[in-house]
C-alpha positions as YAML, in Angstrom:
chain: A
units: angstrom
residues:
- id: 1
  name: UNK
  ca: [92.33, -109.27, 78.43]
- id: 2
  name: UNK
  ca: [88.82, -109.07, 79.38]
- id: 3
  name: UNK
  ca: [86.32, -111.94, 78.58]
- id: 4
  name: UNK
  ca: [84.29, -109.45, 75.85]
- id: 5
  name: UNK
  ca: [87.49, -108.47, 74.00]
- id: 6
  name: UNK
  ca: [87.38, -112.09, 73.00]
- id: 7
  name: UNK
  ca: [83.79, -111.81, 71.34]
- id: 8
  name: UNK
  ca: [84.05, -111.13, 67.74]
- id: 9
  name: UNK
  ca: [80.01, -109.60, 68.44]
- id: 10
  name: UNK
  ca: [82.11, -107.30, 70.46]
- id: 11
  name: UNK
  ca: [84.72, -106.16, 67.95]
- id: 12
  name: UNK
  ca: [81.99, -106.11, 65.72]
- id: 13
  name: UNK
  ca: [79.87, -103.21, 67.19]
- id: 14
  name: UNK
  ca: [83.19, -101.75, 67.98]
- id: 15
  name: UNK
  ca: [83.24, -101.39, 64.42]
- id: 16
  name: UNK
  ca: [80.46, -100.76, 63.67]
- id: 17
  name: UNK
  ca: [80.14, -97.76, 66.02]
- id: 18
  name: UNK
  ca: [83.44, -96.89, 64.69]
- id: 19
  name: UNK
  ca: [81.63, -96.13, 61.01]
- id: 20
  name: UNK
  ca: [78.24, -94.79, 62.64]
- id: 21
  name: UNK
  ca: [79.95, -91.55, 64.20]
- id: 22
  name: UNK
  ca: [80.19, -90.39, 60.30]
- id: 23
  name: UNK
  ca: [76.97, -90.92, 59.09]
- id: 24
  name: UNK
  ca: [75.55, -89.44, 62.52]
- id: 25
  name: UNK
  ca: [78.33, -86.44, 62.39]
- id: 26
  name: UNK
  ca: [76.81, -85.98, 58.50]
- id: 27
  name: UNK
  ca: [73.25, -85.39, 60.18]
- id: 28
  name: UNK
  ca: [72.02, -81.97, 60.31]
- id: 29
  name: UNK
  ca: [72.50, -79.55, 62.95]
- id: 30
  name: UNK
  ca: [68.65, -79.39, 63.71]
- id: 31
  name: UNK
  ca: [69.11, -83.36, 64.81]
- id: 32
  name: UNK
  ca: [72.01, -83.18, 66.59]
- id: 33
  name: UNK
  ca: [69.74, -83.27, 70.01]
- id: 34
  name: UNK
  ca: [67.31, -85.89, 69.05]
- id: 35
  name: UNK
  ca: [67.79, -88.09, 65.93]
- id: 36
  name: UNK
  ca: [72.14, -88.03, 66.11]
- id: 37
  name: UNK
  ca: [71.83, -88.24, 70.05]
- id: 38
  name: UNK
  ca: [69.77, -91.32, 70.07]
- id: 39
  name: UNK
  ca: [71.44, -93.56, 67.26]
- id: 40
  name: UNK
  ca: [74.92, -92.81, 69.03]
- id: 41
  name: UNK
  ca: [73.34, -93.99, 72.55]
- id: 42
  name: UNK
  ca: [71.86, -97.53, 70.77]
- id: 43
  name: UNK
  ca: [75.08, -98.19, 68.83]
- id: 44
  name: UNK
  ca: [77.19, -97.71, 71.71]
- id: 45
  name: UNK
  ca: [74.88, -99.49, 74.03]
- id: 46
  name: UNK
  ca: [75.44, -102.69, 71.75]
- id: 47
  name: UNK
  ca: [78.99, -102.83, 72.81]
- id: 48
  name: UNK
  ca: [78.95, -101.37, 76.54]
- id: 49
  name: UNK
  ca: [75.51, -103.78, 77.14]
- id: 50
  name: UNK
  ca: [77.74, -107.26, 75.92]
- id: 51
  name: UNK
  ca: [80.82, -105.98, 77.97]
- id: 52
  name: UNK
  ca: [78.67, -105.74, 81.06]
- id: 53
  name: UNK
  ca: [77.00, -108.97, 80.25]
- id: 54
  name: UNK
  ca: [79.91, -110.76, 79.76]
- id: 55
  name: UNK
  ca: [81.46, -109.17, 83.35]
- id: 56
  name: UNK
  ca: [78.54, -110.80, 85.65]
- id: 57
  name: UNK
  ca: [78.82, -114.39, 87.09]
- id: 58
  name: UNK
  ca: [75.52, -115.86, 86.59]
- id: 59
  name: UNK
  ca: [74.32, -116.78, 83.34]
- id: 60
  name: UNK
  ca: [70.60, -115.25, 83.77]
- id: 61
  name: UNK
  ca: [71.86, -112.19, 84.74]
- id: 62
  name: UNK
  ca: [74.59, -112.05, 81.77]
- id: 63
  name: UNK
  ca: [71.66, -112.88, 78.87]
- id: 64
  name: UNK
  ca: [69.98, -109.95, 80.61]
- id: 65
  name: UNK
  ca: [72.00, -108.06, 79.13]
- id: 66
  name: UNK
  ca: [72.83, -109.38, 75.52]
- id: 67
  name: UNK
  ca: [69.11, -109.26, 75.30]
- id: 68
  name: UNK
  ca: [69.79, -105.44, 76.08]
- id: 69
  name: UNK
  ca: [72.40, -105.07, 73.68]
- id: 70
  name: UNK
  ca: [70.23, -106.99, 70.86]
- id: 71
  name: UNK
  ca: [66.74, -104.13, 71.79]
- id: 72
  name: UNK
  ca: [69.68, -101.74, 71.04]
- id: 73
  name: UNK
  ca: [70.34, -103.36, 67.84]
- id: 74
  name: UNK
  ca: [66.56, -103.30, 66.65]
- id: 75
  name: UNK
  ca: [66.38, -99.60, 67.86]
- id: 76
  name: UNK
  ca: [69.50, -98.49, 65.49]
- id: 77
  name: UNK
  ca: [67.47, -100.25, 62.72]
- id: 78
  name: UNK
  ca: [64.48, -98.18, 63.90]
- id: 79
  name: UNK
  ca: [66.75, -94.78, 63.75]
- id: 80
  name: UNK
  ca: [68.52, -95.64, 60.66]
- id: 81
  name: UNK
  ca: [64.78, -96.44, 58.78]
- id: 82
  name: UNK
  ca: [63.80, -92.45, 60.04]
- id: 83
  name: UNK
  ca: [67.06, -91.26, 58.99]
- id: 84
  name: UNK
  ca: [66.61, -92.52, 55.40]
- id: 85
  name: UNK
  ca: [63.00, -91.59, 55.00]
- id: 86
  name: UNK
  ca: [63.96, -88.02, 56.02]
- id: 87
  name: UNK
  ca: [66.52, -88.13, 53.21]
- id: 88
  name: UNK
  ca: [69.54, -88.00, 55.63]
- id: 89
  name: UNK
  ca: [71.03, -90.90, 54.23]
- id: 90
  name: UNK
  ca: [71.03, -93.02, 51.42]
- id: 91
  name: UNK
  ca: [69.22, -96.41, 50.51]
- id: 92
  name: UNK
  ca: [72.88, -97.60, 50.07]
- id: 93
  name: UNK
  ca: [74.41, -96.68, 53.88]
- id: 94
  name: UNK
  ca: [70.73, -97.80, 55.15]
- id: 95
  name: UNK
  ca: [71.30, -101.67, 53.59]
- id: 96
  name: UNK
  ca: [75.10, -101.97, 54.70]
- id: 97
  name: UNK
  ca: [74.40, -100.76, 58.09]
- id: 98
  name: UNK
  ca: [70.53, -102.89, 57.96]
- id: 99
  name: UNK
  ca: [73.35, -105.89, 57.02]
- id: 100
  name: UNK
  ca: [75.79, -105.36, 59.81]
- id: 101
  name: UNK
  ca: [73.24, -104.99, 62.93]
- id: 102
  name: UNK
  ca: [71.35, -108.13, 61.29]
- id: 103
  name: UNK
  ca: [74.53, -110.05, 61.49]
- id: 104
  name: UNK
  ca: [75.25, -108.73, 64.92]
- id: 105
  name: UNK
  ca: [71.59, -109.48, 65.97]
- id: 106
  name: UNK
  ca: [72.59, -113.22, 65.19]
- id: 107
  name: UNK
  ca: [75.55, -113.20, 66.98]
- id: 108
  name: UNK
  ca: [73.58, -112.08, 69.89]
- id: 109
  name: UNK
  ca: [71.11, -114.89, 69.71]
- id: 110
  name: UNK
  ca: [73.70, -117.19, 69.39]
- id: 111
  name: UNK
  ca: [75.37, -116.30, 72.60]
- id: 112
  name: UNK
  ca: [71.73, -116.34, 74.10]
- id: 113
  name: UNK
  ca: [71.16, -120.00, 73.42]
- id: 114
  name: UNK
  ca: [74.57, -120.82, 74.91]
...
């Protein structure tokens, strides 16, 4: 088993990214280059970013890149806020999702201060 498989942040953008492909597969088509494209890349960088991090040997160069993965978090908020106000989804899916990547964004501080 690999050291991130042991990171519940891990499993949780797993997750996470898991539940995103159906809100961005609900987008419309006219998105599917810009608005869907980009929220898939941040939500899956989450993940791939604290895999890598947790692959390197020095501790600098592995908060690198949680501090990647947590940018990526803030820019799925970003997307998600844009896909509301353009009516794409609901208030509802917005706040679950807004409550996930905050949790995760903890998570991510937490293994910054370690």
């Amino acid at each position: 088993m690999f050291k991130f498989e042991k990171l519940n942040v891990w499993q949780k953008t797993i997750d996470l990214a898991i539940e995103m492909e159906d809100v961005v597969e609900g987008l419309p088509t006219k998105e599917r280059y810009c608005l869907s494209d980009q929220l898939r890349r941040a939500i899956l960088s989450i993940s791939t970013n604290i895999a890598e991090g947790s692959g390197r040997e020095g501790e600098k160069e592995s908060k690198h890149f949680y501090n990647i993965a947590k940018g990526s978090v803030y820019e799925s908020v970003s997307l998600l806020r844009v896909a509301m106000a353009k009516g794409y989804i609901g208030h509802e899916v917005y706040a679950e999702f807004y409550k996930q990547l905050e949790e995760i964004a903890k998570m991510l501080t937490g293994l910054l201060r370690k």
